[in-house]
C-alpha positions as a printed NumPy array, in Angstrom:
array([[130.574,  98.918, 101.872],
       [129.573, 102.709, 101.517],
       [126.129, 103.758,  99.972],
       [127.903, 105.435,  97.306],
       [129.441, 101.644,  96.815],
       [126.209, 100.303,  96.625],
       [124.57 , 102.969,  94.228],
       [127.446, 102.521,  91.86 ],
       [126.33 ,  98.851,  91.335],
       [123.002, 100.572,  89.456],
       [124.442, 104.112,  88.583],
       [122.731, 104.291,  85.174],
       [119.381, 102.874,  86.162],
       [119.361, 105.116,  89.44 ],
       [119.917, 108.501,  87.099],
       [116.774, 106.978,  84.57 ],
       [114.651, 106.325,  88.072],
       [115.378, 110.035,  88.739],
       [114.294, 111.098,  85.27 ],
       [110.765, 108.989,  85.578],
       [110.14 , 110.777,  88.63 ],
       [110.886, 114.372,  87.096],
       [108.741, 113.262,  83.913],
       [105.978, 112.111,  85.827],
       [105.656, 114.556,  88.955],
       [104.052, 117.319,  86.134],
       [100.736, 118.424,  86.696],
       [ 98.179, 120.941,  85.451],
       [ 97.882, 122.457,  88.881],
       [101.235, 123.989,  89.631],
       [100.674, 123.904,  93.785],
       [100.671, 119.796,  92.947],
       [103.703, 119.936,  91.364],
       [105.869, 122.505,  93.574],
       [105.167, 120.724,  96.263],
       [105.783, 117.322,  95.163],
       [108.836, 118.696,  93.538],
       [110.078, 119.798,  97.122],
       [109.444, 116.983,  98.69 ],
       [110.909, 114.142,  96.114],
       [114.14 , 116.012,  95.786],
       [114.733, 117.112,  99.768],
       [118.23 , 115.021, 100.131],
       [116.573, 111.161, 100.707],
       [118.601, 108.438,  99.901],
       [116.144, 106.384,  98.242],
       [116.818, 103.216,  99.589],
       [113.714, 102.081,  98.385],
       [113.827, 102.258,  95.045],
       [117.343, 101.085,  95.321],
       [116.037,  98.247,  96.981],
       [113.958,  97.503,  93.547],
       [117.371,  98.429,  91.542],
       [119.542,  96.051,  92.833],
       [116.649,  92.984,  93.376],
       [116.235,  93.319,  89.987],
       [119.774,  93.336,  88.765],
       [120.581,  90.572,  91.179],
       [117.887,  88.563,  89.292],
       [119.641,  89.508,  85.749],
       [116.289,  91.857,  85.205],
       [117.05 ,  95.455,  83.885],
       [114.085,  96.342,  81.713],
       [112.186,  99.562,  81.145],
       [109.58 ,  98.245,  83.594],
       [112.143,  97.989,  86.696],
       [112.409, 102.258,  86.573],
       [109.211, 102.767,  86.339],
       [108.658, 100.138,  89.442],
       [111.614, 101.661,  91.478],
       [109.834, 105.049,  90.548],
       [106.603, 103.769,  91.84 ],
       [108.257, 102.859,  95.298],
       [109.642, 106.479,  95.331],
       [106.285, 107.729,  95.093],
       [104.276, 105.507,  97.561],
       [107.378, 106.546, 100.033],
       [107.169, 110.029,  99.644],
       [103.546, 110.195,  99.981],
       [103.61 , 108.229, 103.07 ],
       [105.911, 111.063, 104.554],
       [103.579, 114.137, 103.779],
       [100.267, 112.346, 105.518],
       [102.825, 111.299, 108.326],
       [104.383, 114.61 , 108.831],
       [101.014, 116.092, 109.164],
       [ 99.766, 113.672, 111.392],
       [103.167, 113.896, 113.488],
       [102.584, 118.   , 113.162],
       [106.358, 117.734, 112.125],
       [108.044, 121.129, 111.502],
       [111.451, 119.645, 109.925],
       [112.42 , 116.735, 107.656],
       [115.974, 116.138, 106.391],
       [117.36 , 119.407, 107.886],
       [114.456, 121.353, 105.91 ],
       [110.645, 122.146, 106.699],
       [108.422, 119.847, 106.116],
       [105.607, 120.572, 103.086],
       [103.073, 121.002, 105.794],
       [105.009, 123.454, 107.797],
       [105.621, 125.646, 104.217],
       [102.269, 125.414, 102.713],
       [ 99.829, 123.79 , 105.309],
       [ 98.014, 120.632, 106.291],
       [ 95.211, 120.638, 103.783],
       [ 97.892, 121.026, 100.356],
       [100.338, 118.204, 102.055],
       [ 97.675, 115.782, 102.694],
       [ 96.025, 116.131,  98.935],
       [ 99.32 , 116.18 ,  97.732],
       [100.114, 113.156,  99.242],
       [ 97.136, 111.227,  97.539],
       [ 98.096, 112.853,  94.416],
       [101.338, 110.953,  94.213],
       [ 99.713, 107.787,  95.858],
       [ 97.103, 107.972,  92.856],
       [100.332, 108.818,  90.157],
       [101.747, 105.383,  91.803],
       [ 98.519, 103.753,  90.578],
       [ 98.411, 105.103,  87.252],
       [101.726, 103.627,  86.793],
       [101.307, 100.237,  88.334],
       [ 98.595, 100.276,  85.354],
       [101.362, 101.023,  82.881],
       [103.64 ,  97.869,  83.852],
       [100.665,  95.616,  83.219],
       [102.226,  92.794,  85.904],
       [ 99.558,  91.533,  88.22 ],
       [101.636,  90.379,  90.791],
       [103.257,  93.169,  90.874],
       [ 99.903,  95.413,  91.599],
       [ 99.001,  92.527,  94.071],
       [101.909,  93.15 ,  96.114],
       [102.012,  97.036,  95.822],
       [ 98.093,  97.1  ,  96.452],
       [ 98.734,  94.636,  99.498],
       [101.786,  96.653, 100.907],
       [100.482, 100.171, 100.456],
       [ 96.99 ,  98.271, 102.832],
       [ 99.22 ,  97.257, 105.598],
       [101.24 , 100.761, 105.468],
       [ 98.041, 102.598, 106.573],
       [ 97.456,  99.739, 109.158],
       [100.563, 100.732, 110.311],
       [100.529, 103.833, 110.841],
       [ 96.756, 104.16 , 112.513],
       [ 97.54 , 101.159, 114.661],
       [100.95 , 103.907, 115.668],
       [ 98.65 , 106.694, 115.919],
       [ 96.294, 104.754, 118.448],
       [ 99.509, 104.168, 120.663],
       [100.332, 107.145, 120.902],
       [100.689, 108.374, 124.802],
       [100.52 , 104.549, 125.525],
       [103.399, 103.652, 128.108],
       [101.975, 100.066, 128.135],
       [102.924,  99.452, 124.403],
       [104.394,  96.225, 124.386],
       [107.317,  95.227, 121.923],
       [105.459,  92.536, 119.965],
       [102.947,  95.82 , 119.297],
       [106.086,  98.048, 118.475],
       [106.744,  94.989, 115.918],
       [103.683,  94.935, 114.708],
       [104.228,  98.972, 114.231],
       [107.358,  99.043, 112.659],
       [106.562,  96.118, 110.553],
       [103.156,  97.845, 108.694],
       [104.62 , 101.384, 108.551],
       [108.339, 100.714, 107.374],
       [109.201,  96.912, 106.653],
       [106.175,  96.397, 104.303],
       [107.476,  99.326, 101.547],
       [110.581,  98.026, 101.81 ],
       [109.394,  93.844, 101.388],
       [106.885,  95.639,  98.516],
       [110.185,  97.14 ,  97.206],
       [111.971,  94.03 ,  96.461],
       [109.457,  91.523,  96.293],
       [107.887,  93.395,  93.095],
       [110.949,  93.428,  91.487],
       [111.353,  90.021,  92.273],
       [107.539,  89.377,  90.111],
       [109.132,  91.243,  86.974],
       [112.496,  89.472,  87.007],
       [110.956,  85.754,  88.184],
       [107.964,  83.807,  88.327],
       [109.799,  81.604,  91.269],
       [108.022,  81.862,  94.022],
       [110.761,  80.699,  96.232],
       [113.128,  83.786,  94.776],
       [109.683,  86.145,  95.256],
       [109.405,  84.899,  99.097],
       [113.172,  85.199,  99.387],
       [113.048,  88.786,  98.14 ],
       [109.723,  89.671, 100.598],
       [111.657,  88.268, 103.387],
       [115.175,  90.189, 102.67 ],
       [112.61 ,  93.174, 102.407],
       [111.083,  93.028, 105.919],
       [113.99 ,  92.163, 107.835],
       [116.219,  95.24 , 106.025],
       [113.338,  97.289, 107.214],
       [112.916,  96.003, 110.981],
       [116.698,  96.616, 111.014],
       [116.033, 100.046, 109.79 ],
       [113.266, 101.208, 112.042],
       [115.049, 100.306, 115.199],
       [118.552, 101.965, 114.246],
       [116.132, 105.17 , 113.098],
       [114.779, 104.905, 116.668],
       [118.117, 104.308, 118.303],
       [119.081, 107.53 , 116.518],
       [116.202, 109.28 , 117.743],
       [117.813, 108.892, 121.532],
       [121.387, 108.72 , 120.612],
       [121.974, 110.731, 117.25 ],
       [123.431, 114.068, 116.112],
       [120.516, 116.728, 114.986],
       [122.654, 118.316, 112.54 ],
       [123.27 , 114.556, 111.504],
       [119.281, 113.243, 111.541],
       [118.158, 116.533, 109.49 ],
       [115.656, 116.275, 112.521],
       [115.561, 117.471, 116.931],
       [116.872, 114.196, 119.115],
       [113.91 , 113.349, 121.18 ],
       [111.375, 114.168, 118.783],
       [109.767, 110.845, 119.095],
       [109.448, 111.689, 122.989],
       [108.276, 115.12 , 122.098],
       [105.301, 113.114, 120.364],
       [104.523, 111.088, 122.776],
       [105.45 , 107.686, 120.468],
       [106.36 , 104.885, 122.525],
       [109.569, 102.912, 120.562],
       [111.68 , 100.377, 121.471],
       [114.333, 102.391, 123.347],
       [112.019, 103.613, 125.176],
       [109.971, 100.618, 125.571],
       [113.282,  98.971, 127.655],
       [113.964, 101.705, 129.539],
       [110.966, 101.223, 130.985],
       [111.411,  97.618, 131.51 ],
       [115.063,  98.004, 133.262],
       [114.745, 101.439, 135.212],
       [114.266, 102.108, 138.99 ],
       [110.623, 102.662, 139.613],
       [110.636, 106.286, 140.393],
       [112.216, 106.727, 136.891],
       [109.668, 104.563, 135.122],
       [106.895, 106.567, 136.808],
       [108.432, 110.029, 135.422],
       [108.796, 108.497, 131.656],
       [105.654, 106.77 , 132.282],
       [103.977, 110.06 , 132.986],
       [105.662, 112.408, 130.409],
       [104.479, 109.685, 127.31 ],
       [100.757, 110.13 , 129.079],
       [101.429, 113.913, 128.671],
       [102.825, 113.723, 125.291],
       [106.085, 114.467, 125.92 ],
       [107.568, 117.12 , 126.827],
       [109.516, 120.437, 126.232],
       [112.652, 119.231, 127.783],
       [113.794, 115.849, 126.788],
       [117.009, 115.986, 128.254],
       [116.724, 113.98 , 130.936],
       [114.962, 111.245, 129.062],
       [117.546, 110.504, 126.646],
       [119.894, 110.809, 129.588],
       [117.649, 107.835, 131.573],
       [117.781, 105.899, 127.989],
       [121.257, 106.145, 127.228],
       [122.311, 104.979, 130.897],
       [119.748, 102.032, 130.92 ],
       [121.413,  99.431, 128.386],
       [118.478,  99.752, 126.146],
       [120.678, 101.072, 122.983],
       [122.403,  98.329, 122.985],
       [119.817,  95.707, 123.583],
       [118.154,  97.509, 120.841],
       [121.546,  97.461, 118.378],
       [121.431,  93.642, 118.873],
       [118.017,  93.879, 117.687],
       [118.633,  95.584, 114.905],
       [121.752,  93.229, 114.234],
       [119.872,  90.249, 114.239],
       [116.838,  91.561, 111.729],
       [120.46 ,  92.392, 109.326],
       [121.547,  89.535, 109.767],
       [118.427,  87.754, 108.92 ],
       [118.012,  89.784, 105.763],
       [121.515,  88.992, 104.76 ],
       [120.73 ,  84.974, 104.987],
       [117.733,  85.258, 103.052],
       [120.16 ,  86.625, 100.552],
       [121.512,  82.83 , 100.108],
       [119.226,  81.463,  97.551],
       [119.801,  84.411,  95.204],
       [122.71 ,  83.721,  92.335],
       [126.286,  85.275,  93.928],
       [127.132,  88.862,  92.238],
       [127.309,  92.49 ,  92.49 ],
       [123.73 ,  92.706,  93.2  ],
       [123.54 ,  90.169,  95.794],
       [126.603,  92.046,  97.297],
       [125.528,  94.985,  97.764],
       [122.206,  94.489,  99.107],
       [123.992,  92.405, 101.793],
       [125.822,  95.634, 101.945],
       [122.462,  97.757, 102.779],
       [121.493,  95.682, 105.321],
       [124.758,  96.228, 107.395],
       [124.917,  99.608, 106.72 ],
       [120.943,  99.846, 107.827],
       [122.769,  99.414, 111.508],
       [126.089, 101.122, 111.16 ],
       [124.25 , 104.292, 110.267],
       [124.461, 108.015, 111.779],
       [121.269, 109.172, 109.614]])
C-alpha cells in the first residue's frame, strides 16, 4: 500500500485538516504567521494527523472535533521541529532551509511556542478531558525526550535501552498521542484507547530507526536533508550504536573519538564503517519487529478501510526512502 493509498481512505477529512490549519495559523503579528506559514506547508507528509484521521475513522468517528484534533497534532509536530532545528543548528529541512536558518534562532523558537500555545487554545475548544490528558501528557514526555537527547549528545557510551528511551519521548509519544486521542473522541473503551496508544508507539519506534537507518544509508536529494548529519552532530543512534558494538577496535576508537568531537567535516568514512558492519540490517529487523508489533495491536480494532491502512503505515514506516 502507497501513502497516496492510505490518504485516499480520509481524502475529504485530510483537505478540512488542511483548511483548520490555514484558518487558525492567522495572527496579528505577521512575522508569527509567515513563519508558521513556511514551516506547516514545507512538503511533510503529515503522518501524524493522519494517524488521528484514520484512528478515528477506523472507530466509525468522523466529527468536527477529529479535524480540529488531527490539526492539533499538526501543530504540536511542527513546533517540535522549529525548537529542534535550533537546538540541532540545522541549516536544511525537507530539501529547504530551516525557519531558523531564514529568520534566526530567537523568531523560530517563539514561533514555536506560538503554535504549541495555538495547540492549547484548541484542545480548549474540543472540551474532551481525556483528550487534553493525553495531549498534555505526550507533549511532557516530548521535551523529556529531547533534553534527555541533548544530554547524550557526544556520548559514545549511549546504550540502546537509552536510545529507546530517546526515540520513544521525542518521536513515539506524538505519534501514541496521535491515535490514542482520537481513540478518547471515538470510544470510551479503554481497551480500544490502550490498543490505539500502543499501535501509536510502536509505528513510531519503527519510524525513528528507519529515519536513522536513512541517515547512514539514504539519498540527500531523497531525505530533503545531508547523509551523516546525525554524525555531523555528534548524536549517537542506533546504527551507530552497533557499529560500535561489532567493529575492530581501532575502528571503534576512531568513531568513538569523532562522536567526542562532535562529528566531523568528513563523514565518509563513517557511513562507509556503518554500512560494512551489519548494523543496517540488525537495525531493519528492529524496525520490522516495532511494525510488526503495531500491526498486531491493530487486532482488536473492527476489520475495514481504516484498520487497513494504518496496517499499511506501519509497513511503509520501514519500506521508506524519506
Amino acid at each position: 500500500m502507497q501513502i497516496t493509498d492510505i490518504n485516499r481512505v480520509v481524502e475529504d477529512e485530510f483537505r478540512a485538516v488542511n483548511e483548520e490549519i490555514a484558518r487558525e495559523l492567522s495572527s496579528d503579528v505577521p512575522l508569527v504567521e509567515h513563519i508558521a506559514e513556511y514551516i506547516v506547508s514545507s512538503g511533510g507528509k503529515r503522518l501524524r494527523p493522519l494517524v488521528t484521521l484514520l484512528t478515528g475513522q477506523m472507530l466509525g468517528y468522523r466529527e468536527p472535533p477529529l479535524i480540529t484534533l488531527a490539526a492539533i497534532i499538526e501543530f504540536l509536530h511542527t513546533a517540535t521541529l522549529l525548537h529542534d532545528d535550533v537546538v540541532d543548528t540545522s541549516d536544511m529541512r525537507r530539501g529547504r532551509p530551516t525557519a531558523n536558518n531564514k529568520w534566526g534562532n530567537a523568531p523560530s523558537v517563539l514561533v514555536g511556542d506560538f503554535l504549541y500555545s495555538r495547540a492549547f487554545q484548541m484542545m480548549v475548544r474540543i472540551g474532551n478531558m481525556p483528550v487534553m490528558q493525553t495531549l498534555a501528557d505526550a507533549t511532557n514526555v516530548i521535551a523529556e525526550g529531547e533534553v534527555l537527547q541533548l544530554v547524550n549528545v557526544r556520548n559514545p557510551d549511549l546504550s540502546i535501552d537509552n536510545y529507546n528511551l530517546v526515540i520513544r519521548g521525542k518521536t513515539a509519544m506524538l505519534f501514541a498521542a496521535a491515535a490514542q486521542s482520537a481513540a478518547c473522541l471515538a470510544t470510551t473503551d479503554t481497551k480500544l484507547q490502550a490498543a490505539a496508544r500502543t499501535y501509536g508507539i510502536e509505528l513510531g519506534m519503527a519510524f525513528q530507526i528507519q529515519d536513522d537507518i536513512l541517515d547512514y544509508s539514504g539519498d540527500t536529494a531523497e531525505l530533503g536533508k545531508n547523509a551523516g548529519d546525525d554524525l555531523a552532530e555528534g548524536k549517537v543512534t542506533l546504527p551507530l550504536i552497533r557499529t560500535l558494538q561489532t567493529c575492530p577496535k581501532a575502528d571503534r576508537q576512531t568513531i568513538r573519538q569523532i562522536i567526542r568531537d562532535g562529528g566531523t567535516d568528513d563523514p565518509g568514512p563513517v557511513l562507509t564503517l556503518v554500512q560494512n558492519s551489519g548494523a543496517l540490517p540488525y537495525c531493519r529487523d528492529r524496525a520490522l519487529q516495532h511494525s510488526q508489533r503495531a500491526i498486531a495491536a491493530l487486532d482488536v480494532f473492527p476489520a475495514g478501510p481504516g484498520r487497513d491502512a494504518l496496517a499499511g503505515l506501519a509497513d511503509l514506516a520501514v519500506n521508506r526512502v524519506s
